[in-house]
VEXKOL-297082 format. One line per field, with one value per residue: residue number from 1; residue in three letters; x, y, z of N, C-alpha, C in turn. Coordinates in Angstrom, 2 decimals. Layout:
BEGIN
n <- c(NUM;...) $
res <- c(Ala;...) $
n_east <- c(X;...) $
n_north <- c(Y;...) $
n_up <- c(Z;...) $
ca_east <- c(X;...) $
ca_north <- c(Y;...) $
ca_up <- c(Z;...) $
c_east <- c(X;...) $
c_north <- c(Y;...) $
c_up <- c(Z;...) $
//
This chain:
BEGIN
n <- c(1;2;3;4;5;6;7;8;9;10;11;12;13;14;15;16;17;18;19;20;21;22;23;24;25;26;27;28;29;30;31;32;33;34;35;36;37;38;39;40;41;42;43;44;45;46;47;48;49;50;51;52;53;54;55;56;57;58;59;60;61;62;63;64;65;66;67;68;69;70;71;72;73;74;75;76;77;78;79;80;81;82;83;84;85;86;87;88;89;90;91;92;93;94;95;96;97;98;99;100;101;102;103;104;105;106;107;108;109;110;111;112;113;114;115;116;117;118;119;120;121;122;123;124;125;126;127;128;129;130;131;132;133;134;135;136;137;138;139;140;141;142;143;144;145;146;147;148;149;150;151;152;153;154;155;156;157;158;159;160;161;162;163;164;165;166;167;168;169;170;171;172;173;174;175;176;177;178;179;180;181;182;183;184;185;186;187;188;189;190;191;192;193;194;195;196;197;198;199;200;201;202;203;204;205;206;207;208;209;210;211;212;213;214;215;216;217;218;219;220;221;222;223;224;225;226;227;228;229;230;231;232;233;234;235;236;237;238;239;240;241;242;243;244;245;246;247;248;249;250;251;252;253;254;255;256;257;258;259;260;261;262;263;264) $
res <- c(Unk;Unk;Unk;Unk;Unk;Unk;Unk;Unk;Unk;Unk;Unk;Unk;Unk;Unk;Unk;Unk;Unk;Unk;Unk;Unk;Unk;Unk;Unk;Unk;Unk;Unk;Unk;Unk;Unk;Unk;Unk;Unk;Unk;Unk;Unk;Unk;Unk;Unk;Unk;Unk;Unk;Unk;Unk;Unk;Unk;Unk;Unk;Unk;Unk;Unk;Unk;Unk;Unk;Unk;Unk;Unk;Unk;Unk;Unk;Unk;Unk;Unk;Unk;Unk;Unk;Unk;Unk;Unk;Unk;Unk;Unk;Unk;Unk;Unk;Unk;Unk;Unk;Unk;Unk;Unk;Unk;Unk;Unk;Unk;Unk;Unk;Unk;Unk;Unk;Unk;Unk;Unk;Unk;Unk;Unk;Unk;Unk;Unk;Unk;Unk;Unk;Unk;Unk;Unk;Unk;Unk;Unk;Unk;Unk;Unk;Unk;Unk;Unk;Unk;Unk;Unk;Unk;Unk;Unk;Unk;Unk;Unk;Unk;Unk;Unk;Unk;Unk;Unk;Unk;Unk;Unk;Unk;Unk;Unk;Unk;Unk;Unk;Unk;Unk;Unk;Unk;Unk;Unk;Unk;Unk;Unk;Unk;Unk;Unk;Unk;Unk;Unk;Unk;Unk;Unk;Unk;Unk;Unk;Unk;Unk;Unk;Unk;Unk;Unk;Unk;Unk;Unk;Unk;Unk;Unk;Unk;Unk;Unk;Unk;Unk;Unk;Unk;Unk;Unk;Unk;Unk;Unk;Unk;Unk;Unk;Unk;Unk;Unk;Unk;Unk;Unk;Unk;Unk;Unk;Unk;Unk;Unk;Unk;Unk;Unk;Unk;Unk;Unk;Unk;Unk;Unk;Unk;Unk;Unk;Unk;Unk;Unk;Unk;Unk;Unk;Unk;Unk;Unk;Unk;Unk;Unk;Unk;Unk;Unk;Unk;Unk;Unk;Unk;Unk;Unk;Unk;Unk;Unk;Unk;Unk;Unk;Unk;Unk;Unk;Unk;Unk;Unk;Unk;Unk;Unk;Unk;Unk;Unk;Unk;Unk;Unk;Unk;Unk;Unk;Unk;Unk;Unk;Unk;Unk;Unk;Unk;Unk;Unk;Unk) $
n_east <- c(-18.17;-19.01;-17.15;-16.84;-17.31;-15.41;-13.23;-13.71;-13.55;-10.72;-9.40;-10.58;-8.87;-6.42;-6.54;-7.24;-4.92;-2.81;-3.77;-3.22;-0.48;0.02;-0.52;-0.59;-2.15;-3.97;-6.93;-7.11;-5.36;-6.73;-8.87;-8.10;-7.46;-9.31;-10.79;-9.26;-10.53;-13.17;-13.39;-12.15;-13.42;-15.66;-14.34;-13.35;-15.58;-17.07;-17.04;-19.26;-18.98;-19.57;-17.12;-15.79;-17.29;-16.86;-14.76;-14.50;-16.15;-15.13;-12.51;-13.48;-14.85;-12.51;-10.90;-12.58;-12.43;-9.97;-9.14;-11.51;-10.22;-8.07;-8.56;-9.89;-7.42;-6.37;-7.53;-7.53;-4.90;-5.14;-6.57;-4.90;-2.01;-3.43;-2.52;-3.00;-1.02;0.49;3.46;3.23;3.40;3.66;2.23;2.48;0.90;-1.34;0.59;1.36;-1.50;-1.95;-0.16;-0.67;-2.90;-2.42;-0.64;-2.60;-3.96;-2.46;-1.53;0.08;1.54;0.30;-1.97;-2.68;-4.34;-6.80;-5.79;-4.79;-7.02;-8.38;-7.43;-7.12;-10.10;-9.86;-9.95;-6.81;-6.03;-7.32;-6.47;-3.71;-3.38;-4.08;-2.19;0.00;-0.70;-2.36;-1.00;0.88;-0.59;-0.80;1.81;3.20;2.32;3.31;5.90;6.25;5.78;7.52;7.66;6.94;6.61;9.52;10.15;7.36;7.36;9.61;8.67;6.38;7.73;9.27;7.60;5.58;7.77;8.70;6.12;5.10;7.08;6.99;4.50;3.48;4.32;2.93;1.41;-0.97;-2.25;-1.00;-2.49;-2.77;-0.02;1.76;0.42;1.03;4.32;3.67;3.36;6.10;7.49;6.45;7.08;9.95;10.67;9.15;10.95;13.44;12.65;13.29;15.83;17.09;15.39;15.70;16.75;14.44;12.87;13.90;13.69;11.01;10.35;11.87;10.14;7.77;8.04;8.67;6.79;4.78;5.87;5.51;2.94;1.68;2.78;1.57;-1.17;-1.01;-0.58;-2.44;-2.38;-3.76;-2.63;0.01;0.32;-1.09;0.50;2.89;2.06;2.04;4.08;3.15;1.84;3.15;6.36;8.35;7.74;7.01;9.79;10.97;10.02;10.57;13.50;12.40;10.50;12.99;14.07;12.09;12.38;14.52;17.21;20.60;22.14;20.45;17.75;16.23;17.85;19.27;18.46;18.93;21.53;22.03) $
n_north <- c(-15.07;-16.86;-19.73;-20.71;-18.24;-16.31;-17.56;-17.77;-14.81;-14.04;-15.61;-14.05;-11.11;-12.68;-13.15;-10.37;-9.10;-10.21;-9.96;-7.44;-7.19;-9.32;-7.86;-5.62;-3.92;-0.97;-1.02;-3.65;-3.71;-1.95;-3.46;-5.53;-3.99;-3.16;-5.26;-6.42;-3.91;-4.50;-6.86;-6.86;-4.97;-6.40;-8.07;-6.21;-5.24;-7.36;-7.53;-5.95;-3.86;-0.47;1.44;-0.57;-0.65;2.21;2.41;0.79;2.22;4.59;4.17;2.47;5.20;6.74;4.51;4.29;6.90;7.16;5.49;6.08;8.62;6.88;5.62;7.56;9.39;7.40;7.23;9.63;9.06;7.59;8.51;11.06;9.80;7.34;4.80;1.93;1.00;-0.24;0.82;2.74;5.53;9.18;11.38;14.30;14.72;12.44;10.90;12.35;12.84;9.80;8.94;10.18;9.13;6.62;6.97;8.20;5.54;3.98;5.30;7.57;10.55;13.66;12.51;10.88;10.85;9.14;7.04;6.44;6.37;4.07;1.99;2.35;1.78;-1.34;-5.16;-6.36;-8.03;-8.13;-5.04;-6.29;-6.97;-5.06;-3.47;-4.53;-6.49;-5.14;-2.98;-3.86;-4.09;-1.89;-0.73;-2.23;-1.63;1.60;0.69;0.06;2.42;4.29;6.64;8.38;11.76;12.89;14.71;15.30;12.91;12.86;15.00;13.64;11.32;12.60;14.19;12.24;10.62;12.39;13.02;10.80;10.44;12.12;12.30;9.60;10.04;11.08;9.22;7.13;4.57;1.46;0.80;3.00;3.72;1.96;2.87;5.14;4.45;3.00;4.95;6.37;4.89;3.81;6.08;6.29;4.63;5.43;7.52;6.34;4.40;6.10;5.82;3.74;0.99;-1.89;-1.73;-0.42;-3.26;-4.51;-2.87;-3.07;-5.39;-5.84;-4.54;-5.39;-7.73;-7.02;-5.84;-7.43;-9.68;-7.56;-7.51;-9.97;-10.24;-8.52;-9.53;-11.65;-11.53;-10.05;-6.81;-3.86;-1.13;0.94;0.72;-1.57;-3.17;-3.11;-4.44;-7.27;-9.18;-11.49;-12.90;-13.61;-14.21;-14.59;-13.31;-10.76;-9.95;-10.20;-8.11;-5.11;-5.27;-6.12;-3.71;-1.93;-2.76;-2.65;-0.20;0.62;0.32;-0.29;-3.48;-4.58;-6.08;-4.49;-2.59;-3.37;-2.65;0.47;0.53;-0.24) $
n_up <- c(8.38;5.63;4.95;2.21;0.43;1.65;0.23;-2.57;-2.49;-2.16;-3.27;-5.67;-5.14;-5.40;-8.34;-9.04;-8.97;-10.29;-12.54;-13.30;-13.18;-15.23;-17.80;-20.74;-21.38;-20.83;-20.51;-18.95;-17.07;-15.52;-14.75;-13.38;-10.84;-10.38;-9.86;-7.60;-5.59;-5.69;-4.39;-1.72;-0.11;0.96;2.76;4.54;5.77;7.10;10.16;10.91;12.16;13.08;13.07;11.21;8.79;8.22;7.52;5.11;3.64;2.85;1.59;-0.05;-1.30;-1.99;-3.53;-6.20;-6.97;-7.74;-9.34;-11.50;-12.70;-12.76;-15.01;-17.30;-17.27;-18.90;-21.22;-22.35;-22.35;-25.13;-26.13;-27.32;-28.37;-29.46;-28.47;-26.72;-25.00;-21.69;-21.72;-23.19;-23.10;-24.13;-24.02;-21.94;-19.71;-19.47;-18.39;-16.42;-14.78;-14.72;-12.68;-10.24;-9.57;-9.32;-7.09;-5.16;-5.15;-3.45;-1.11;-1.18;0.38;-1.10;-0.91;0.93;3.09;3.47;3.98;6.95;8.50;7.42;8.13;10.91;11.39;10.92;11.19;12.74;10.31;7.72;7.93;7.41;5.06;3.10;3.58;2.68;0.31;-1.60;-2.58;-4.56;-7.27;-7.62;-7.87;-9.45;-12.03;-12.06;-12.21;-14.78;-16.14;-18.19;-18.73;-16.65;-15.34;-13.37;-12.09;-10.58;-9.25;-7.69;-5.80;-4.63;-3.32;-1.32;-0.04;1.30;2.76;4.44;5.72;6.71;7.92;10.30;10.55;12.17;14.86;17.11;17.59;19.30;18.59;17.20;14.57;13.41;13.73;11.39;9.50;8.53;8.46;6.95;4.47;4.84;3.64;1.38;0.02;0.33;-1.65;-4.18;-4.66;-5.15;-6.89;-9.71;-10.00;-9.89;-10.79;-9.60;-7.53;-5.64;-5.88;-4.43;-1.94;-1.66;-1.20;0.84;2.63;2.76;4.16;6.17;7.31;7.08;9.31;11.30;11.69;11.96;14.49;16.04;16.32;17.05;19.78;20.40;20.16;20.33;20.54;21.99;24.72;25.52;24.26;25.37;27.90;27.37;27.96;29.81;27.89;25.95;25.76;24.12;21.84;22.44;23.25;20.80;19.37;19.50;17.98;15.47;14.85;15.13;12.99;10.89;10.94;10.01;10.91;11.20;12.49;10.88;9.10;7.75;6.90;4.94;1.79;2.37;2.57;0.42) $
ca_east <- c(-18.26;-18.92;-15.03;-17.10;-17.02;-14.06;-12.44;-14.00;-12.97;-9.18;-9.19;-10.64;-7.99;-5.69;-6.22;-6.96;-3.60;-2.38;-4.25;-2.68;0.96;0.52;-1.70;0.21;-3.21;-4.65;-7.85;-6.95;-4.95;-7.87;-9.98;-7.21;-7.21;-10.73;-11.13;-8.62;-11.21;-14.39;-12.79;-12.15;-14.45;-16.39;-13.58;-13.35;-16.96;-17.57;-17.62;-20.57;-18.86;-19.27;-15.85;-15.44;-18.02;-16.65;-13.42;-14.95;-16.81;-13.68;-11.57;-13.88;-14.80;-10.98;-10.32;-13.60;-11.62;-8.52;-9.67;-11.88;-8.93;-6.78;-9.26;-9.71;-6.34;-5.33;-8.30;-7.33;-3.68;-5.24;-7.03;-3.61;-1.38;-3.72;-1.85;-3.42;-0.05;0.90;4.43;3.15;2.81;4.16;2.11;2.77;-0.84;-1.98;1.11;0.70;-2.49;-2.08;1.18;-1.33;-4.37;-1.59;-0.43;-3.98;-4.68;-1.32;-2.02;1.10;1.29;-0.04;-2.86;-2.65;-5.34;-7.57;-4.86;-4.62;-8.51;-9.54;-6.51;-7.44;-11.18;-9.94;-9.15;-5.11;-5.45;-7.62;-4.88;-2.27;-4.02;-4.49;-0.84;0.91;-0.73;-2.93;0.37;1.79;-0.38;-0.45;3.55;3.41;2.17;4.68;7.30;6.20;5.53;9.15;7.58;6.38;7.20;10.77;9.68;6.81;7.58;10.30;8.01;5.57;8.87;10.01;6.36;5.56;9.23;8.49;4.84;5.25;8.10;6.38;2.64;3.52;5.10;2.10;-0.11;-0.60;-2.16;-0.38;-2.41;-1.92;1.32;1.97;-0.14;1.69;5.42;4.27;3.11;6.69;8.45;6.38;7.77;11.58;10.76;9.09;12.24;14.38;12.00;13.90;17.01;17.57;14.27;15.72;17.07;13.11;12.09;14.39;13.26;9.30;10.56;12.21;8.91;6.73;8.59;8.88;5.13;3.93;6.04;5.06;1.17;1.72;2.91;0.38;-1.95;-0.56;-0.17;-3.62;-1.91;-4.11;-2.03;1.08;0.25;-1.42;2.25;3.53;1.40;2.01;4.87;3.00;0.67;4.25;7.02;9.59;7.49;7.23;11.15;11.36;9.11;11.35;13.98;11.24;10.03;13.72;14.07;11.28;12.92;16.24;18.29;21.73;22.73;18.99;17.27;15.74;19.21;19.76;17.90;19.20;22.85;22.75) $
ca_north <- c(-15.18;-18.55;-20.05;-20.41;-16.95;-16.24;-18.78;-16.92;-13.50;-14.29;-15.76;-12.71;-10.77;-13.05;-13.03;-8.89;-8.65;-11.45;-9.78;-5.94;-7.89;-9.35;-7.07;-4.86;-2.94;-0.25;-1.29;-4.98;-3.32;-1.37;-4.46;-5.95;-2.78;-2.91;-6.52;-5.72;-3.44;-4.97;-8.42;-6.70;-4.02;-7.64;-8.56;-5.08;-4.82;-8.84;-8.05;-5.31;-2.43;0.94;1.84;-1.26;0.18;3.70;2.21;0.38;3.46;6.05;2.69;2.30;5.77;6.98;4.09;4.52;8.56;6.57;4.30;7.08;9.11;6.33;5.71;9.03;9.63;6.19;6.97;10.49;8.98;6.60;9.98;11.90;8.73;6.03;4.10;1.23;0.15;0.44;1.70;4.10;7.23;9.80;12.99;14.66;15.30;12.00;10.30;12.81;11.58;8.31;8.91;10.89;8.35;5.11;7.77;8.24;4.18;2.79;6.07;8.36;12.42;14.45;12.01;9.56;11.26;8.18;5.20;5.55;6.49;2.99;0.91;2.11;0.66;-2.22;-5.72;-6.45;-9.31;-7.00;-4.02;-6.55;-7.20;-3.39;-2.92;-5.24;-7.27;-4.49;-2.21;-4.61;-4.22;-0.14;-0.05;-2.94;-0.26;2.60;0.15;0.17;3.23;4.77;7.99;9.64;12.53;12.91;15.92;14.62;11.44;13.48;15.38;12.42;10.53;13.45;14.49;11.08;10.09;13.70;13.18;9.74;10.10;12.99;11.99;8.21;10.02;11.39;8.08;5.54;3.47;0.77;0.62;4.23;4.08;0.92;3.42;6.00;3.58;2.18;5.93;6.84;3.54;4.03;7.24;6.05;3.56;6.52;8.13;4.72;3.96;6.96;6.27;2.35;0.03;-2.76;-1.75;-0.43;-4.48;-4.91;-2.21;-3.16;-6.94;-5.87;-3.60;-6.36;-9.16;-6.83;-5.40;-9.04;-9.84;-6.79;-7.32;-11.36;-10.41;-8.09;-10.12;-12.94;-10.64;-9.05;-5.79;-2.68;-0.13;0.78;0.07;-2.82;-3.86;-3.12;-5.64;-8.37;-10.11;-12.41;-13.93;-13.87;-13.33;-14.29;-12.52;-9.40;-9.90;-10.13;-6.77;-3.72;-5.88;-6.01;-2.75;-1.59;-3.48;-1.67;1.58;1.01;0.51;-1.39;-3.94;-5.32;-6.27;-3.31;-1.52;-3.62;-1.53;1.40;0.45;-0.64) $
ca_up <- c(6.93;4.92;3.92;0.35;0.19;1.81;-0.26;-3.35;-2.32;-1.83;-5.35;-6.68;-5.21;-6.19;-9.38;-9.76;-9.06;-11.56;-14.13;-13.51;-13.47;-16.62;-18.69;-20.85;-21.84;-20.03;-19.95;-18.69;-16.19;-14.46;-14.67;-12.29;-9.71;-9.86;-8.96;-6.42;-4.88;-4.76;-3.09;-0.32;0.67;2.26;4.07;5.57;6.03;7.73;11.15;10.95;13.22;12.53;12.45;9.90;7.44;7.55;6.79;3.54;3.00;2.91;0.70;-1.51;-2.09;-2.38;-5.11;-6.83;-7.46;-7.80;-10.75;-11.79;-12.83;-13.91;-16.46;-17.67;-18.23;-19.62;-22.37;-22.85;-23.66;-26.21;-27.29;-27.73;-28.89;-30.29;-27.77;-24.95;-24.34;-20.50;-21.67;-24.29;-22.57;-24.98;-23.99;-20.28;-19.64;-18.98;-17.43;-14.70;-14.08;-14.01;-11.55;-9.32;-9.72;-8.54;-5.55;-4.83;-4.59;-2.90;-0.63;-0.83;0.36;-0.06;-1.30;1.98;4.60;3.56;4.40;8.50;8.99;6.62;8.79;12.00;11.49;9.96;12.06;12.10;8.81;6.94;7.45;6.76;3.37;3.06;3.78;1.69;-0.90;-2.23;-2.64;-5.57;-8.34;-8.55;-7.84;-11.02;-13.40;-11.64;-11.90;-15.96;-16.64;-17.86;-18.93;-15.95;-14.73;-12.66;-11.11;-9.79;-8.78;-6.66;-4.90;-4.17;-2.66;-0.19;1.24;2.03;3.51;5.77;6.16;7.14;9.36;11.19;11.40;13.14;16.09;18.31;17.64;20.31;18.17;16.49;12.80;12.53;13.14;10.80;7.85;8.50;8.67;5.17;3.49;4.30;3.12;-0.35;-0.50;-0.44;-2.76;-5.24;-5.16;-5.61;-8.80;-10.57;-10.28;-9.48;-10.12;-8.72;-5.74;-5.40;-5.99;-2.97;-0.98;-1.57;-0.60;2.57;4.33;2.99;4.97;7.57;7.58;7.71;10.54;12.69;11.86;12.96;15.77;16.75;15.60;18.03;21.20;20.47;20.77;19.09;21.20;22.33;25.96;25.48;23.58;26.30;28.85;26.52;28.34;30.16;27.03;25.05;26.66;23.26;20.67;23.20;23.37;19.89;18.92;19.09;17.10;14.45;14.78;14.32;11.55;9.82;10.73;9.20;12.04;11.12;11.25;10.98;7.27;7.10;7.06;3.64;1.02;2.42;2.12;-1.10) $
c_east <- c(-18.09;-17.33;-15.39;-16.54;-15.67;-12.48;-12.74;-13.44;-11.12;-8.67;-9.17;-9.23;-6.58;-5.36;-6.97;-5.79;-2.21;-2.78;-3.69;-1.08;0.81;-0.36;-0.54;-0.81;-3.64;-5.78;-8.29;-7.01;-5.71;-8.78;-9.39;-7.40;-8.56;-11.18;-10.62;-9.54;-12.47;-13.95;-12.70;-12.40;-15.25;-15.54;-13.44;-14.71;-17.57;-17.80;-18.40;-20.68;-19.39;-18.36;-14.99;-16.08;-17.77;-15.42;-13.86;-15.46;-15.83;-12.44;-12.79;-14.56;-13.41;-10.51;-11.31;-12.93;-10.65;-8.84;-10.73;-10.96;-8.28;-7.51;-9.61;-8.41;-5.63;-6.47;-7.87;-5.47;-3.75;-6.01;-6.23;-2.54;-1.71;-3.32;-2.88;-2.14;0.19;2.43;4.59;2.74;3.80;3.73;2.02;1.30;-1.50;-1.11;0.84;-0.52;-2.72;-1.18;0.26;-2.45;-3.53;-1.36;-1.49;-4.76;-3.75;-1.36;-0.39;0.93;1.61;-1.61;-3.39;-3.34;-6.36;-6.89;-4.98;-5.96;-8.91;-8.50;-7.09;-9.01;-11.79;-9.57;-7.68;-5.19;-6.06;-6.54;-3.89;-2.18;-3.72;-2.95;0.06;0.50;-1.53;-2.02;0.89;1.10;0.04;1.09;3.64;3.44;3.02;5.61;7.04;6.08;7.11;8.46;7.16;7.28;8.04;10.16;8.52;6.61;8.43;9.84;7.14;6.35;8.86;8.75;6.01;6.05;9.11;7.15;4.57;6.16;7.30;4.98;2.41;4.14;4.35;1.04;0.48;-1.33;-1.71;-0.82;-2.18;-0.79;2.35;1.76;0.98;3.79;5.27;3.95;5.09;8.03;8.14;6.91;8.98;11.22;10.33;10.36;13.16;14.04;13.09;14.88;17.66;16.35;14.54;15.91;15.58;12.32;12.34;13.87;11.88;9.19;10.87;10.98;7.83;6.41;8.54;7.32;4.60;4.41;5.36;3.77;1.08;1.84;1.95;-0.62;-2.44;-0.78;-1.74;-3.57;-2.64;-3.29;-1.09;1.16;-0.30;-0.23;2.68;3.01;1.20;2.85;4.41;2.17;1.52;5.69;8.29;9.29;7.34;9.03;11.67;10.86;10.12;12.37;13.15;11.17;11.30;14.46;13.13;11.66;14.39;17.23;19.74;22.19;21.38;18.82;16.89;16.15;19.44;19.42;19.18;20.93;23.47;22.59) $
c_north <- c(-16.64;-18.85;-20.51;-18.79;-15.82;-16.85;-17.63;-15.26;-13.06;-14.62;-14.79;-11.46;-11.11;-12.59;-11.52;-9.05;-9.54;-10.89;-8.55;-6.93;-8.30;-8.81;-5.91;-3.96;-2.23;-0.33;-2.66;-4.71;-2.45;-2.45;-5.05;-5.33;-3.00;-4.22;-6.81;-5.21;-3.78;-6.17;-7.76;-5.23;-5.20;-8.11;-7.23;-5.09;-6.23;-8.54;-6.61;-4.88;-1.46;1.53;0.96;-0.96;1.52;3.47;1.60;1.43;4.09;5.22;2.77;3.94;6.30;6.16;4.08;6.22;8.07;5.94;5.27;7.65;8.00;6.27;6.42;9.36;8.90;6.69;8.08;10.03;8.44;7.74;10.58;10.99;7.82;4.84;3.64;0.25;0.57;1.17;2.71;5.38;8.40;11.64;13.39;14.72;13.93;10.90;10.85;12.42;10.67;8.05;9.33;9.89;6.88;5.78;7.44;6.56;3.62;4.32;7.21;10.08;12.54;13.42;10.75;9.83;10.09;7.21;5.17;5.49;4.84;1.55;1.05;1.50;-0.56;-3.41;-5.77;-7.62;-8.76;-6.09;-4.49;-7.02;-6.07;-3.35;-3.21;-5.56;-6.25;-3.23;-2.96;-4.18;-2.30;0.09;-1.56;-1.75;1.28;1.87;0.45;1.41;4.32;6.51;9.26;10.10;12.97;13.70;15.65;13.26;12.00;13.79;14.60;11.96;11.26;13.61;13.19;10.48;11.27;13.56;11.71;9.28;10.65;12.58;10.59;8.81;10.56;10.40;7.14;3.96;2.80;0.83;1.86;4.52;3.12;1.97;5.00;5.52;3.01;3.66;6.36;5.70;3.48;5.18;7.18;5.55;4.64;6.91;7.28;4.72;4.75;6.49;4.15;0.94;-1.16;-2.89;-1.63;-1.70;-4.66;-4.54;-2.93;-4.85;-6.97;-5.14;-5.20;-7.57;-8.49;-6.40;-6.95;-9.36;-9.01;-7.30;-8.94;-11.02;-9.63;-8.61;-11.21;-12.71;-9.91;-7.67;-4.40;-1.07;-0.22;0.32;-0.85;-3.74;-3.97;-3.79;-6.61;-9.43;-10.92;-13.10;-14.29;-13.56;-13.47;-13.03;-10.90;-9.01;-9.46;-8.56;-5.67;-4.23;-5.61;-4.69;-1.74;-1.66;-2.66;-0.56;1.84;0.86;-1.02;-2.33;-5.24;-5.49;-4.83;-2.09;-2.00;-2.56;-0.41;1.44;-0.11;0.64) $
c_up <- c(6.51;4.33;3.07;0.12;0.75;0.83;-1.99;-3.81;-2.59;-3.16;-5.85;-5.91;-5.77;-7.66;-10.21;-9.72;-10.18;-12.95;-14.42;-13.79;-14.47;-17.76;-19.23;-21.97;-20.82;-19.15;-18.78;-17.33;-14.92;-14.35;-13.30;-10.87;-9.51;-8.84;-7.35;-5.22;-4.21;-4.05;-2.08;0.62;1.31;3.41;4.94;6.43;7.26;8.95;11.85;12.52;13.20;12.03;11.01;8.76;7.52;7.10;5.75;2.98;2.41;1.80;-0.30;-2.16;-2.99;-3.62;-5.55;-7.51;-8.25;-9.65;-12.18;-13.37;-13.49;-15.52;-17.67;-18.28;-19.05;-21.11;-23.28;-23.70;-24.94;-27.61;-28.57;-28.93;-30.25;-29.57;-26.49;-24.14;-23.18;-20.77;-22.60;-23.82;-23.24;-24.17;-21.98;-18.95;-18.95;-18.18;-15.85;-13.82;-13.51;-12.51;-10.33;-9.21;-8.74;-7.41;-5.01;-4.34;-3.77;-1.24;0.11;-0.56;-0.64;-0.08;0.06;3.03;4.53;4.42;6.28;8.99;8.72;7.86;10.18;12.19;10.91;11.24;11.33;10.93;8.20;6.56;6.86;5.22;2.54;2.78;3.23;0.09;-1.97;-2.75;-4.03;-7.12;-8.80;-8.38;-9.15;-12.09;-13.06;-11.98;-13.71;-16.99;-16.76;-18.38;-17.81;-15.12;-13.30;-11.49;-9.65;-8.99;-7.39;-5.66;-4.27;-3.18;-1.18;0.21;1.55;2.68;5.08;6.69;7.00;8.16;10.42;12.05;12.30;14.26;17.15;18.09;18.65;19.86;17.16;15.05;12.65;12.17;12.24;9.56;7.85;8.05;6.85;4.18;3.45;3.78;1.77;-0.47;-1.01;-1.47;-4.25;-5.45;-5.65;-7.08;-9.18;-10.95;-10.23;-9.36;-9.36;-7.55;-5.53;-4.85;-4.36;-2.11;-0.14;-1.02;0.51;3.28;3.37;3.65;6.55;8.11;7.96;8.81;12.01;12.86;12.53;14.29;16.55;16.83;17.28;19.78;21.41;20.82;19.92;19.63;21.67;24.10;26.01;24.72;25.06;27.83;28.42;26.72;28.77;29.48;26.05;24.61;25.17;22.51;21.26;22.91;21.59;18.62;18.77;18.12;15.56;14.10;14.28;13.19;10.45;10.20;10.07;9.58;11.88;12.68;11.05;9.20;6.85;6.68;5.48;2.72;0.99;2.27;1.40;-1.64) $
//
């Protein structure tokens, strides 16, 4: 790919996600998510696999539903209300929506059968795009939205924390079990929102420090599998050394970072 257009692309993500963060209109705010999306269906798509265009395929149809939906119900609140404020959600009808439309793009259960299919035929700096930076602006507008529904937010939290513990434990390969590692890390954090947003900020600050680290290092090691991790000592013998550390770090394991969050 030309580093014009690379250079181009990165901007426009950039600044979707600059524009959902400070947009405190509805419509602004999908302009953001959207821009979000087309930037980087090319970077998925650049090195003209198969498995890299069914992963842009399956991503961009999923938020094409996603955006869909948000739109729909952000119009129907302006229907009900009169309201394009992002914190005016008054009637139940179309917060749910929207709560189910942000699930649906950041890719939480039960809504998350897209996220490990589009990672596993993605390369590792793509996924780690996928995995982090595209996560910020739809948990912006969750983080703003004080009206939606408890209930459901609940249930979002716990099948994703279950579905996410469970479904990373018969994969041998590494991005699944990275998409699977961050569906059930947004899940705590759903449940967090409710009750404590900041701890949440924290939470979504500690797997994003720690997601970037793991994906560097795989990155570094050229590792797309767990046995190929594991024949990696002699191309890097610290960052091999330094991997399960990491890896228990993103599982929670005291007295690591990734233990913080959880024992606040």
């Amino acid at each position: 790919m030309s580093p014009y257009i690379l250079t181009i692309l990165l901007l426009t993500l950039g600044l979707g996600t600059t524009t959902t963060f400070a947009s405190s209109h509805w419509l602004l705010a999908w302009m953001g998510l959207e821009m979000n999306t087309l930037a980087i269906l090319p970077l998925m798509a650049q090195h003209h696999h198969p498995r890299a265009v069914e992963a842009a395929t399956k991503y961009f149809l999923t938020q094409a539903a996603a955006a869909a939906m948000l739109l729909f119900a952000t119009t129907t609140n302006a229907w009900l209300s009169g309201q394009w404020e992002t914190t005016q959600l008054s009637h139940p009808l179309p917060s749910t929506m929207i709560t189910l439309a942000l699930a649906l793009k950041i890719g939480l259960a039960p809504l998350h059968a897209w996220l490990p299919e589009v990672l596993q035929g993605l390369d590792l700096t793509t996924a780690l795009v996928l995995s982090t930076w595209q996560k910020l602006a739809p948990f912006a507008l969750l983080f703003q939205i004080q009206s939606a529904p408890s209930t459901l937010m609940i249930i979002l939290g716990l099948t994703s924390a279950l579905i996410g513990g469970w479904g990373g434990l018969n994969q041998t390969q590494l991005r699944k079990m990275l998409a699977y590692s961050s569906i059930a890390h947004l899940g705590w954090m759903m449940l967090v929102l409710q009750f404590a947003p900041s701890l949440m900020m924290i939470a979504l600050s500690t797997y994003l420090i720690m997601t970037l680290s793991t994906f560097l290092i795989f990155k570094h090691t050229t590792s797309l599998t767990i046995n190929a991790l594991a024949t990696s000592w002699p191309k890097a013998p610290v960052l091999t050394a330094l991997t399960p550390l990491v890896l228990l770090s993103l599982g929670g394991l005291p007295p690591l970072t990734g233990f913080g969050p959880k024992w606040l």
